[in-house]
TORKOL-4160 file (C-alpha; in steps of 0.2 Angstrom, whole numbers, padded with zeros to 4 digits, m for minus):
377
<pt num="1" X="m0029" Y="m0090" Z="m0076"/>
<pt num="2" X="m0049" Y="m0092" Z="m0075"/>
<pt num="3" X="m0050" Y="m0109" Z="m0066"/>
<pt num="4" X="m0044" Y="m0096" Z="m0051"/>
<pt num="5" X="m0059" Y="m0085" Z="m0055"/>
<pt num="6" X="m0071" Y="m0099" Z="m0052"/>
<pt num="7" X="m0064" Y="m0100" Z="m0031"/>
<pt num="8" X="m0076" Y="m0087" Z="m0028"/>
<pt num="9" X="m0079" Y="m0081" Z="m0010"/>
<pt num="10" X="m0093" Y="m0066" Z="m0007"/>
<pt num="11" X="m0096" Y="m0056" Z="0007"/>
<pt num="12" X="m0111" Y="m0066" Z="0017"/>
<pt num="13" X="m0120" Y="m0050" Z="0021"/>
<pt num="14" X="m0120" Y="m0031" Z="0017"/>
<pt num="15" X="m0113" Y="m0020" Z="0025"/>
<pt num="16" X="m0124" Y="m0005" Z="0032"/>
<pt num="17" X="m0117" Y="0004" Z="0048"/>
<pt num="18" X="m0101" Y="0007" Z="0054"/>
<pt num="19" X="m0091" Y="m0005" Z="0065"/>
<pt num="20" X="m0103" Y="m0017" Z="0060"/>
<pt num="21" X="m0091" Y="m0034" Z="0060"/>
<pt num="22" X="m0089" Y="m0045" Z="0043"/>
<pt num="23" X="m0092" Y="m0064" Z="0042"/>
<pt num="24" X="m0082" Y="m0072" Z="0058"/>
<pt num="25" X="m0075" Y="m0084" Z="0044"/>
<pt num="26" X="m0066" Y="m0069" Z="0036"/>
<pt num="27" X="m0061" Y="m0059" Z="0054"/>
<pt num="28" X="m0065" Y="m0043" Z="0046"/>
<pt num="29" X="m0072" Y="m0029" Z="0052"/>
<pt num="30" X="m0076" Y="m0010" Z="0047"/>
<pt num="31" X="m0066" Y="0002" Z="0054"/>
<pt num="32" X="m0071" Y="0020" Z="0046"/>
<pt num="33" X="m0087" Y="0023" Z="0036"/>
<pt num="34" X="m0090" Y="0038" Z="0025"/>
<pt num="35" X="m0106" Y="0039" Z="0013"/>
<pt num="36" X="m0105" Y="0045" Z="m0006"/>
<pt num="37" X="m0115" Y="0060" Z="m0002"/>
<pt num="38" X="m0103" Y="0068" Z="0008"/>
<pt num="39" X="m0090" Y="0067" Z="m0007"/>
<pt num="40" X="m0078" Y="0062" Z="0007"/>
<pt num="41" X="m0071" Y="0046" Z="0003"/>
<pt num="42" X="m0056" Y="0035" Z="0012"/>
<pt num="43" X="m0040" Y="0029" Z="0009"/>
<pt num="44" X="m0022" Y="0024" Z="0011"/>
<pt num="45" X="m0023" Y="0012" Z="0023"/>
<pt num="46" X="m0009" Y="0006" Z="0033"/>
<pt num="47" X="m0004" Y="m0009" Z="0047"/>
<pt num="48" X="0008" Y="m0013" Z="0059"/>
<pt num="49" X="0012" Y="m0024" Z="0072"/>
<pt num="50" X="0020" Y="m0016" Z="0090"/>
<pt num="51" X="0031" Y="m0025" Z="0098"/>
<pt num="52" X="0018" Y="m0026" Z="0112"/>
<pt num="53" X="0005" Y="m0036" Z="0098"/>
<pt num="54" X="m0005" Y="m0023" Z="0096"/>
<pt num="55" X="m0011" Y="m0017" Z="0082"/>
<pt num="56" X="m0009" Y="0001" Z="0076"/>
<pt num="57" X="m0019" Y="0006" Z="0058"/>
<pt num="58" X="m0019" Y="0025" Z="0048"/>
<pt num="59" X="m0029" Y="0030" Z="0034"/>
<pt num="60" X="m0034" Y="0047" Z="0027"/>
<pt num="61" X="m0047" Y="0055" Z="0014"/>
<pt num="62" X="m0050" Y="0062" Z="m0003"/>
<pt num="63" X="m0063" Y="0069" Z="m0015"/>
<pt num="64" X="m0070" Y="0086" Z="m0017"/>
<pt num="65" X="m0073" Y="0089" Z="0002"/>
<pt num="66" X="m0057" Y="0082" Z="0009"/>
<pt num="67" X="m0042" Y="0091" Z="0013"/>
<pt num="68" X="m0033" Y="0080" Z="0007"/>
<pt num="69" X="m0019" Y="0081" Z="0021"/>
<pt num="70" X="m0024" Y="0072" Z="0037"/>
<pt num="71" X="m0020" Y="0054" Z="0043"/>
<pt num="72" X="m0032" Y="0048" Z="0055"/>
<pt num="73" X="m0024" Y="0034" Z="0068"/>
<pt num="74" X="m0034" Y="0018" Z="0077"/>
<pt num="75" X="m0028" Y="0005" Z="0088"/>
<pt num="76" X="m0032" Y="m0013" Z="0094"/>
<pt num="77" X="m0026" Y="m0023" Z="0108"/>
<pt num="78" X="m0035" Y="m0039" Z="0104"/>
<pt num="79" X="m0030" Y="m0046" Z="0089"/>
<pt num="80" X="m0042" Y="m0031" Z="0077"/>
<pt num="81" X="m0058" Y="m0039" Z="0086"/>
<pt num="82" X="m0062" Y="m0020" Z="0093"/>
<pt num="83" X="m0054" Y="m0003" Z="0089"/>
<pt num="84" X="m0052" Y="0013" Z="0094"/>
<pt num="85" X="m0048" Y="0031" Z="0088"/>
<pt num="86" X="m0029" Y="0037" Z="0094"/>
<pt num="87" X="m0028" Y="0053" Z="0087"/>
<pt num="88" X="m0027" Y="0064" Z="0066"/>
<pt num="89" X="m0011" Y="0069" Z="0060"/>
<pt num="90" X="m0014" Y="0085" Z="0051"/>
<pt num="91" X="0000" Y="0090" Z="0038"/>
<pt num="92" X="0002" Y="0069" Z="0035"/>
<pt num="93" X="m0003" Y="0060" Z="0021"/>
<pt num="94" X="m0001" Y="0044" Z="0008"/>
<pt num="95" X="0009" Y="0036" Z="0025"/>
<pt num="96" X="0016" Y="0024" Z="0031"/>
<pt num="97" X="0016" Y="0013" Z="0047"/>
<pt num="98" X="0032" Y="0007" Z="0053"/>
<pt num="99" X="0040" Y="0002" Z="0071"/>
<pt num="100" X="0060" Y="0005" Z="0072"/>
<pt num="101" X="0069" Y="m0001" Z="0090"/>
<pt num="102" X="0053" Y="0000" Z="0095"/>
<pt num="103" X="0046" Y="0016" Z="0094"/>
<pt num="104" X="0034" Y="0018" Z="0084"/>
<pt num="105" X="0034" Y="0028" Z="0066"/>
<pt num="106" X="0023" Y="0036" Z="0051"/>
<pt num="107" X="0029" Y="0043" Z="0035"/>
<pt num="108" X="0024" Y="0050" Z="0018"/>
<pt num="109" X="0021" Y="0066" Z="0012"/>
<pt num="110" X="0012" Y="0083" Z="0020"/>
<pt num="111" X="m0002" Y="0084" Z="0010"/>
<pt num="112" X="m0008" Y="0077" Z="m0007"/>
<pt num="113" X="0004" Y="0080" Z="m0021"/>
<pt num="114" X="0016" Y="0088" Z="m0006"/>
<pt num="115" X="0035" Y="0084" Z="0002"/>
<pt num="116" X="0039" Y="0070" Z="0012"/>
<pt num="117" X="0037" Y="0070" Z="0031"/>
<pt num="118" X="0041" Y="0060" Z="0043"/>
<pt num="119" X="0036" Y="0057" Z="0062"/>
<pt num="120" X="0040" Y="0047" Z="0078"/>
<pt num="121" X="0027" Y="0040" Z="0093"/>
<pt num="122" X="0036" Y="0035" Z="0111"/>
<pt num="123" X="0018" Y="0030" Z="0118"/>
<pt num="124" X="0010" Y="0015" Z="0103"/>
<pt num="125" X="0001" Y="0031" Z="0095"/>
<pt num="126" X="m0006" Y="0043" Z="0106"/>
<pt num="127" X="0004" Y="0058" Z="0104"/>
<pt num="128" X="0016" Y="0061" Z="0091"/>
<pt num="129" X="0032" Y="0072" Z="0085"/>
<pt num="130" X="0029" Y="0089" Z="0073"/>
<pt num="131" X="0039" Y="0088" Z="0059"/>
<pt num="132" X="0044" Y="0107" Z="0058"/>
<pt num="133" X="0062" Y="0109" Z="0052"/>
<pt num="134" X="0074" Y="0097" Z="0043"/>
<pt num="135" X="0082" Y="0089" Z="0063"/>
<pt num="136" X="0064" Y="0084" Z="0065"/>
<pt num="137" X="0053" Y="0076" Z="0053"/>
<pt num="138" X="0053" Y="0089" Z="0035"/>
<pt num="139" X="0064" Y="0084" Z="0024"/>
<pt num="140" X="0071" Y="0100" Z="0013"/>
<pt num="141" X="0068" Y="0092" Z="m0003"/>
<pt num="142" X="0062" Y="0101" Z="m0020"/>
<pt num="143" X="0046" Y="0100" Z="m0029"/>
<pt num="144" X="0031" Y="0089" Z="m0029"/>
<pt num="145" X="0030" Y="0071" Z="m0024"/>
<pt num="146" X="0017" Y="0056" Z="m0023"/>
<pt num="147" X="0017" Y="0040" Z="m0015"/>
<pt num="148" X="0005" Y="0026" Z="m0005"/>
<pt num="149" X="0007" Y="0018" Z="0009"/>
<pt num="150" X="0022" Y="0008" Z="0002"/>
<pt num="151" X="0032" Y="m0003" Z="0012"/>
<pt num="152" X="0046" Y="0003" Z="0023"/>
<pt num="153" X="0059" Y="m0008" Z="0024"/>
<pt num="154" X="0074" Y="m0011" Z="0037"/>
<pt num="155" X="0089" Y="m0020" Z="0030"/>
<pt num="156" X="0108" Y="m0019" Z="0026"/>
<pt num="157" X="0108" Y="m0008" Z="0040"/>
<pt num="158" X="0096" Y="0005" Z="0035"/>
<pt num="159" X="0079" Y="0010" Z="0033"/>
<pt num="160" X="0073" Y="0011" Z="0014"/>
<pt num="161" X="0058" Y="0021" Z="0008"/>
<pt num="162" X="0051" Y="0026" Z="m0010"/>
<pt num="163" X="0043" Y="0041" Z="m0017"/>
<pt num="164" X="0039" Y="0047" Z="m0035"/>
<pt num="165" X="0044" Y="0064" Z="m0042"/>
<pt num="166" X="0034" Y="0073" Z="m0052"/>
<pt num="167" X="0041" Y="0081" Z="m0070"/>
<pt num="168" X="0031" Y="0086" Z="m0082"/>
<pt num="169" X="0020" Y="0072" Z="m0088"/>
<pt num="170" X="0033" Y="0059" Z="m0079"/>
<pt num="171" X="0035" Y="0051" Z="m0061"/>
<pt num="172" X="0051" Y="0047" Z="m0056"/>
<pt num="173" X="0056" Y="0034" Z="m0045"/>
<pt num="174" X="0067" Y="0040" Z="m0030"/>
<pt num="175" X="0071" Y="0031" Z="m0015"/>
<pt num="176" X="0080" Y="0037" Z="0001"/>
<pt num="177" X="0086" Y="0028" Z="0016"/>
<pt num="178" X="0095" Y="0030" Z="0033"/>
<pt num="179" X="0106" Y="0021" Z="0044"/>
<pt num="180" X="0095" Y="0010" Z="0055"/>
<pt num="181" X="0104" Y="0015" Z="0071"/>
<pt num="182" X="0105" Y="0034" Z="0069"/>
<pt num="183" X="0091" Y="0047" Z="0073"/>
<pt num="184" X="0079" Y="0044" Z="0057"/>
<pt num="185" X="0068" Y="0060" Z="0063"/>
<pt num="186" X="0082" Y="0071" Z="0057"/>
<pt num="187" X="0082" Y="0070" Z="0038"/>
<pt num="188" X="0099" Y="0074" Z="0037"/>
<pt num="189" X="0104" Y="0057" Z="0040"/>
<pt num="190" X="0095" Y="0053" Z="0023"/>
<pt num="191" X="0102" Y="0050" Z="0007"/>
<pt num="192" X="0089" Y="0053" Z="m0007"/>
<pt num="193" X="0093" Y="0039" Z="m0023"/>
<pt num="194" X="0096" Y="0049" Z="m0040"/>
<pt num="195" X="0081" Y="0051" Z="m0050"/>
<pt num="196" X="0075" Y="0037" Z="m0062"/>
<pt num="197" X="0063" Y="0043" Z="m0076"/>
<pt num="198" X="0051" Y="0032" Z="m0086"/>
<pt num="199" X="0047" Y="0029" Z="m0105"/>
<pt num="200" X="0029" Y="0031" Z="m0115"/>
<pt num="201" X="0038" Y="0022" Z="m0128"/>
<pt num="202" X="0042" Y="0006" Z="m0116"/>
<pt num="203" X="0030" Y="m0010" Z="m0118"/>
<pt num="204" X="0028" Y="m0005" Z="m0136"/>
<pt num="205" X="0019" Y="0013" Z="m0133"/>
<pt num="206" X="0007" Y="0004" Z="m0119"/>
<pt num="207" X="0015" Y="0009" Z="m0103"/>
<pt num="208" X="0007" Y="0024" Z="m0095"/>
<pt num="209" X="0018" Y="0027" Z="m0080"/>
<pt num="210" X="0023" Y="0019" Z="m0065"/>
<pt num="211" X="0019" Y="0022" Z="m0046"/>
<pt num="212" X="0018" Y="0016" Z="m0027"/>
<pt num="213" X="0036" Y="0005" Z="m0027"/>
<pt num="214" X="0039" Y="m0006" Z="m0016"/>
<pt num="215" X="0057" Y="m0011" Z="m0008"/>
<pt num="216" X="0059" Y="m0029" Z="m0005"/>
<pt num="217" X="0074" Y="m0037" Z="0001"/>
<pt num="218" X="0082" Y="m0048" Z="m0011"/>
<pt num="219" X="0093" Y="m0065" Z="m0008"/>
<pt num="220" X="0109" Y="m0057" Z="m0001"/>
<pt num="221" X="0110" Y="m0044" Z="m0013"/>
<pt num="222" X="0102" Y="m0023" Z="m0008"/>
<pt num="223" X="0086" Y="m0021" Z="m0010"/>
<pt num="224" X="0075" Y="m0021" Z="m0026"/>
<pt num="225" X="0058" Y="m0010" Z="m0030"/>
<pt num="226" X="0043" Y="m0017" Z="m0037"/>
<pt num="227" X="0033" Y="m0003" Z="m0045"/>
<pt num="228" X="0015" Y="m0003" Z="m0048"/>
<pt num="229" X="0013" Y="m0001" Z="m0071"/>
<pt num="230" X="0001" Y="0008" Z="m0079"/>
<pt num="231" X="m0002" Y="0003" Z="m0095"/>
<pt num="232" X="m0018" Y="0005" Z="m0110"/>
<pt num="233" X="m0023" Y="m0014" Z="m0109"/>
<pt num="234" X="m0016" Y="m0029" Z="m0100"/>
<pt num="235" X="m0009" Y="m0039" Z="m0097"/>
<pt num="236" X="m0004" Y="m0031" Z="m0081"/>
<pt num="237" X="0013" Y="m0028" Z="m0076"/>
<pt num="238" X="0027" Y="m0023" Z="m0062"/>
<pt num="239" X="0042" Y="m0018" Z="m0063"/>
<pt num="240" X="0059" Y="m0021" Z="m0056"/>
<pt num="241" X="0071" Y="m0007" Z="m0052"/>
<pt num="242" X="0090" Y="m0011" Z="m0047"/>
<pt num="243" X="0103" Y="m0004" Z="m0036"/>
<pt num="244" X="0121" Y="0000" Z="m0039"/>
<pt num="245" X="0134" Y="m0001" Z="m0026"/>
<pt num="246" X="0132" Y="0016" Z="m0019"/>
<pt num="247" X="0115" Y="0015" Z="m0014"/>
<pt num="248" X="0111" Y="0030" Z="m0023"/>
<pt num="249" X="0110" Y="0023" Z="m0042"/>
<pt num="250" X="0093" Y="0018" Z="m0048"/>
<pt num="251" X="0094" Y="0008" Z="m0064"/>
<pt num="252" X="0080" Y="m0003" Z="m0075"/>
<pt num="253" X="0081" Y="m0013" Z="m0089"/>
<pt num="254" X="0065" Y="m0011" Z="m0100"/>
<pt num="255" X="0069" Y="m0028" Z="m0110"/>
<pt num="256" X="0067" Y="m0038" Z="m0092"/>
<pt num="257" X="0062" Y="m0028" Z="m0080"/>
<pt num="258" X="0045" Y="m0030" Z="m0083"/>
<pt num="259" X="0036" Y="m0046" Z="m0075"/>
<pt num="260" X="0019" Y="m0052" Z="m0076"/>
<pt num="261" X="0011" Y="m0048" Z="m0060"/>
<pt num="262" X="m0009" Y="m0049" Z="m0057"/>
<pt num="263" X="m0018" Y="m0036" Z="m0054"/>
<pt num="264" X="0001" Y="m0023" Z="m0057"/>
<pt num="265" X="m0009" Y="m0010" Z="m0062"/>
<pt num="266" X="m0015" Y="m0006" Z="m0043"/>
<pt num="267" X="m0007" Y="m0001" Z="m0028"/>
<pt num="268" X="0000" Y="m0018" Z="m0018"/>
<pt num="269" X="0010" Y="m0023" Z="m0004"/>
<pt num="270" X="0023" Y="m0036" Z="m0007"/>
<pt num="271" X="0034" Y="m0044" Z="0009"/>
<pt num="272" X="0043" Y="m0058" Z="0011"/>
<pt num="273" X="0041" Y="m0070" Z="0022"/>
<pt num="274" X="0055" Y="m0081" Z="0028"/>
<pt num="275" X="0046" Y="m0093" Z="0035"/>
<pt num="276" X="0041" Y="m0100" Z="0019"/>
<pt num="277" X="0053" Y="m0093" Z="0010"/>
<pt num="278" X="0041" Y="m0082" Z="m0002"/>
<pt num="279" X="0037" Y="m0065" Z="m0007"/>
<pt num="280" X="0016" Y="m0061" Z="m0004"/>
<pt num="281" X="0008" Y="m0049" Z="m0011"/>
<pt num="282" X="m0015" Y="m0045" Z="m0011"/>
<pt num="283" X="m0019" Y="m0037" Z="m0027"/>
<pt num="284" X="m0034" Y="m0034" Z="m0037"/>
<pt num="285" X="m0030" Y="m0048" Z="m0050"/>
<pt num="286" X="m0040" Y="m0048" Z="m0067"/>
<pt num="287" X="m0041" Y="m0065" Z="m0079"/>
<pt num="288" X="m0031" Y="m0057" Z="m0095"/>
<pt num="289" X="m0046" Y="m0061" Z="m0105"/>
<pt num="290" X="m0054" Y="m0046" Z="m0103"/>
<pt num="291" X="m0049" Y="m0034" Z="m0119"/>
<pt num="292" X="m0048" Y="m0017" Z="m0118"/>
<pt num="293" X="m0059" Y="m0014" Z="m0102"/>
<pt num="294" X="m0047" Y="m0001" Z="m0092"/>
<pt num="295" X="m0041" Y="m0013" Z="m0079"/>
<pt num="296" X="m0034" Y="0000" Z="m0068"/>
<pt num="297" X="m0050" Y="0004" Z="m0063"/>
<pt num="298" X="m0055" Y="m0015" Z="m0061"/>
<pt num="299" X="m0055" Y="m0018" Z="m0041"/>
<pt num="300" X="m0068" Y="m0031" Z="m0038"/>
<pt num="301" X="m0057" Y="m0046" Z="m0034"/>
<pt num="302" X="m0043" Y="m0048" Z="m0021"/>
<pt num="303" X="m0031" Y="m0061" Z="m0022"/>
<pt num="304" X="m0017" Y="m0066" Z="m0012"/>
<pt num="305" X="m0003" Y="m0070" Z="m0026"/>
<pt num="306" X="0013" Y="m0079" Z="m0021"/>
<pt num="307" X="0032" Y="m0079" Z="m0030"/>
<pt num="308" X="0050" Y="m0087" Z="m0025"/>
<pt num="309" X="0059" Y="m0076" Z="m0033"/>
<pt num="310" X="0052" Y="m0060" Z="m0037"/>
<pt num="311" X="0047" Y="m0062" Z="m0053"/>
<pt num="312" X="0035" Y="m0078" Z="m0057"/>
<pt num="313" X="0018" Y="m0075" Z="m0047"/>
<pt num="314" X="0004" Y="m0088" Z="m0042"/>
<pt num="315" X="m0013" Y="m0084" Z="m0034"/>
<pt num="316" X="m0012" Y="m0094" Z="m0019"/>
<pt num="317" X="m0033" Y="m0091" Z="m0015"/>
<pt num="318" X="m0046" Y="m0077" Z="m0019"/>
<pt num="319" X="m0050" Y="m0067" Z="m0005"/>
<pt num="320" X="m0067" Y="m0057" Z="m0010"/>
<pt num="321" X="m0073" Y="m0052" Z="m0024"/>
<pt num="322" X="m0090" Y="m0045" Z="m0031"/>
<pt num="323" X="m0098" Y="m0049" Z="m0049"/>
<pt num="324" X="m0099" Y="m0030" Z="m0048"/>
<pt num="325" X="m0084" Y="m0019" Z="m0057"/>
<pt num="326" X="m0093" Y="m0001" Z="m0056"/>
<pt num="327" X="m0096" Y="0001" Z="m0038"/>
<pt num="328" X="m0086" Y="m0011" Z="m0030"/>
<pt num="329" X="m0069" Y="m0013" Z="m0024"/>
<pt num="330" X="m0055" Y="m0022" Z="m0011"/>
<pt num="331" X="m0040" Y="m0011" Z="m0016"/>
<pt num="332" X="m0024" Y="m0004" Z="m0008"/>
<pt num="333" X="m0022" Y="m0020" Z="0003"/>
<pt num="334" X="m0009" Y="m0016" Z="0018"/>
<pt num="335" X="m0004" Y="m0030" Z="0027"/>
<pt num="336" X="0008" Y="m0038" Z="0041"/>
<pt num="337" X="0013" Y="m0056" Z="0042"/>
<pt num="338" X="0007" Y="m0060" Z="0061"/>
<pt num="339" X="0012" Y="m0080" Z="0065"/>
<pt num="340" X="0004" Y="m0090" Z="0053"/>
<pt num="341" X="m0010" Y="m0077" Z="0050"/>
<pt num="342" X="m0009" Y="m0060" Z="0040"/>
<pt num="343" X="m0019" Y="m0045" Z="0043"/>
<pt num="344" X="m0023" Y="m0032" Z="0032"/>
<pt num="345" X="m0033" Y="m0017" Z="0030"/>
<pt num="346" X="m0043" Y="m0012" Z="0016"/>
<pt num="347" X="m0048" Y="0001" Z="0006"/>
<pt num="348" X="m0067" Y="m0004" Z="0002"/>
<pt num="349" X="m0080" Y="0002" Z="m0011"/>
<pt num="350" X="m0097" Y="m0007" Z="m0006"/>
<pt num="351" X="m0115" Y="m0006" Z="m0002"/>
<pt num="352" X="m0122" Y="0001" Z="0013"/>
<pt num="353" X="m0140" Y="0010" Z="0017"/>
<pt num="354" X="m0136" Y="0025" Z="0009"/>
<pt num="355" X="m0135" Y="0023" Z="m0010"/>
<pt num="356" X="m0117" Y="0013" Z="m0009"/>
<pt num="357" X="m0099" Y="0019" Z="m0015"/>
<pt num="358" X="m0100" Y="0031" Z="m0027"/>
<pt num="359" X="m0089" Y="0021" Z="m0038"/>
<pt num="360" X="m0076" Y="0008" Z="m0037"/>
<pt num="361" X="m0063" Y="0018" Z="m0034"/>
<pt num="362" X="m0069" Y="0035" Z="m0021"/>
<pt num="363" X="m0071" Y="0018" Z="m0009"/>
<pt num="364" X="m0082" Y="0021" Z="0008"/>
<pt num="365" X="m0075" Y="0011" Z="0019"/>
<pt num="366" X="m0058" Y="0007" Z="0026"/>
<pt num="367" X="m0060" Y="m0013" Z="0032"/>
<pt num="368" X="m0049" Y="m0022" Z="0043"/>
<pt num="369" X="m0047" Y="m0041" Z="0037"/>
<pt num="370" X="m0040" Y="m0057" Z="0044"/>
<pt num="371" X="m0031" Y="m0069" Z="0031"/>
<pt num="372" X="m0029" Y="m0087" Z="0044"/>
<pt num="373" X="m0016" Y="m0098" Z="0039"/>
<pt num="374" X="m0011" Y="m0090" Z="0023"/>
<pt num="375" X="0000" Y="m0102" Z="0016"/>
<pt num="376" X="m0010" Y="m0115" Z="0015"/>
<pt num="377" X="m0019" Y="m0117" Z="m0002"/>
């Protein structure tokens, strides 16, 4: 895998104010901006497409001076070139962006280590539903749960979203869905999956946990989930969770179910596309040459990776990456495939004229970035 670490594409200039646009050849530009000092940092970015074109983007805020339990909304309605603030969604957090028979939708949990919520927006994003009771948005559900901006998925007839349980020491992989053409706001039209626990012992003692799954439709059969793997040295992984039948069994098979997968080890995005008949994913990949450097933390490089069936990935092109592993970081890549384009947004640590991120992880910016003809090599 180093030949793809040569293909090496920097950032042309460095980024000091907010909204200032990144290299035209990239079509990025910043969307949010908080300095280290104010031990505010941003995160959870999310994209989607209305039906009208535009563009509809959330991301929230951690660290010792957040709340830790407010998404803030933008919108552009020329392709990302400009933006605007729509409104902050207090009591939602970790979310997700998604449009459903064309109304627009957002859901995760309430706060950091909270319950899931879920809301609904009849004007592209300017005012929104208050999830207050189980027929409008809270779900009724036990204990305490984390999650990303994961993608929500509509197929067989339903609308498919992942969570993880805390117990104990372990996260447990749930998913719950919904028939498609019912009233998705009122959580009792949800089935919640049964609970499907992970194993220290897996991947000879190295796996850590797993996190952040993705649904992915499959060839004809219900959906999979891709999680995210932690583990004590690479190389990174995913893994690969089955359904039974009933939509409500989870099951995994330690002795397959884990792929190689670059950059597994942080949050990613994966979609399929049927145009090209692939599965994408952007991921912080790291060459496996790198011994026993903690490569959860290593962020510096974003790729976009390609499989055909789920489980052998390429890296199609690197996107950005800085020699930099401490203070610098692309991560948590949302993205929407948008004609032959995709368009992402970005959790970003980098400089700027204030001292620059305060690591590579509590990131200071959230950037929107523009991948032209991504299928091409």
């Amino acid at each position: 895998m180093k030949h793809w670490f040569g293909c090496v594409l920097y950032l042309a200039s460095v980024l000091s104010a907010f909204g200032q646009v990144l290299p035209a050849s990239l079509g990025g530009k910043v969307l949010a901006f908080s300095p280290a000092s104010t031990k505010v940092y941003l995160g959870s970015p999310s994209i989607v497409i209305l039906p009208n074109g535009s563009y509809v983007a959330s991301y929230d805020t951690f660290g010792p001076s957040s709340n830790s339990d407010t998404a803030t909304l933008l919108a552009s309605s020329d392709k990302g070139r400009n933006w605007k603030t729509l409104t902050a969604l207090h009591d939602q957090y970790w979310s997700s962006l998604f449009v459903l028979k064309g109304f627009l939708y957002i859901i995760g949990t309430d706060r950091a280590i909270g319950r899931p919520v879920i809301r609904r927006s009849q004007d592209n994003g300017a005012t929104w539903t208050t999830p207050t009771t189980d027929a409008d948005g809270r779900f009724p559900m036990r204990g305490r749960y984390i999650t990303g901006p994961v993608p929500v998925l509509v197929d067989h007839g339903r609308v498919w979203r992942t969570f993880e349980v805390i117990d104990g020491d372990d996260l447990r992989e749930i998913v719950m869905s919904a028939p498609s053409g019912g009233d998705i706001l009122d959580t009792r039209n949800w089935t919640v999956s049964t609970e499907l626990a992970s194993n220290k012992a897996w991947l000879d003692g190295k796996f850590l946990s797993w996190e952040e799954g993705n649904l992915v439709e499959t060839r004809g059969g219900l959906p999979a989930v891709l999680l995210r793997v932690n583990t004590t040295v690479g190389p990174e992984k995913a893994a690969v969770i089955n359904f039974a039948q009933d939509r409500r069994t989870l099951s995994f098979n330690p002795a397959s179910g884990f792929i190689d997968f670059p950059g597994g080890g942080k949050k990613f995005t994966v979609r399929f596309d049927p145009q090209t008949q692939r599965y994408w994913s952007i991921t912080n990949a790291v060459s496996n040459d790198d011994g026993r450097t903690n490569l959860e933390r290593v962020r510096n490089t974003l790729a976009l990776i390609w499989s055909s069936d789920l489980r052998t990935w390429k890296v199609q092109r690197i996107l950005l990456q800085h020699p930099d592993r401490s203070h610098h970081g692309f991560q948590y890549a949302d993205w929407q495939f948008d004609g032959k384009d995709i368009v992402s947004v970005i959790r970003m640590a980098y400089d700027d004229d204030h001292g620059g991120a305060e690591s590579q992880h509590n990131s200071n910016y959230i950037m929107f970035l523009r991948i032209p003809n991504f299928a091409e090599p």
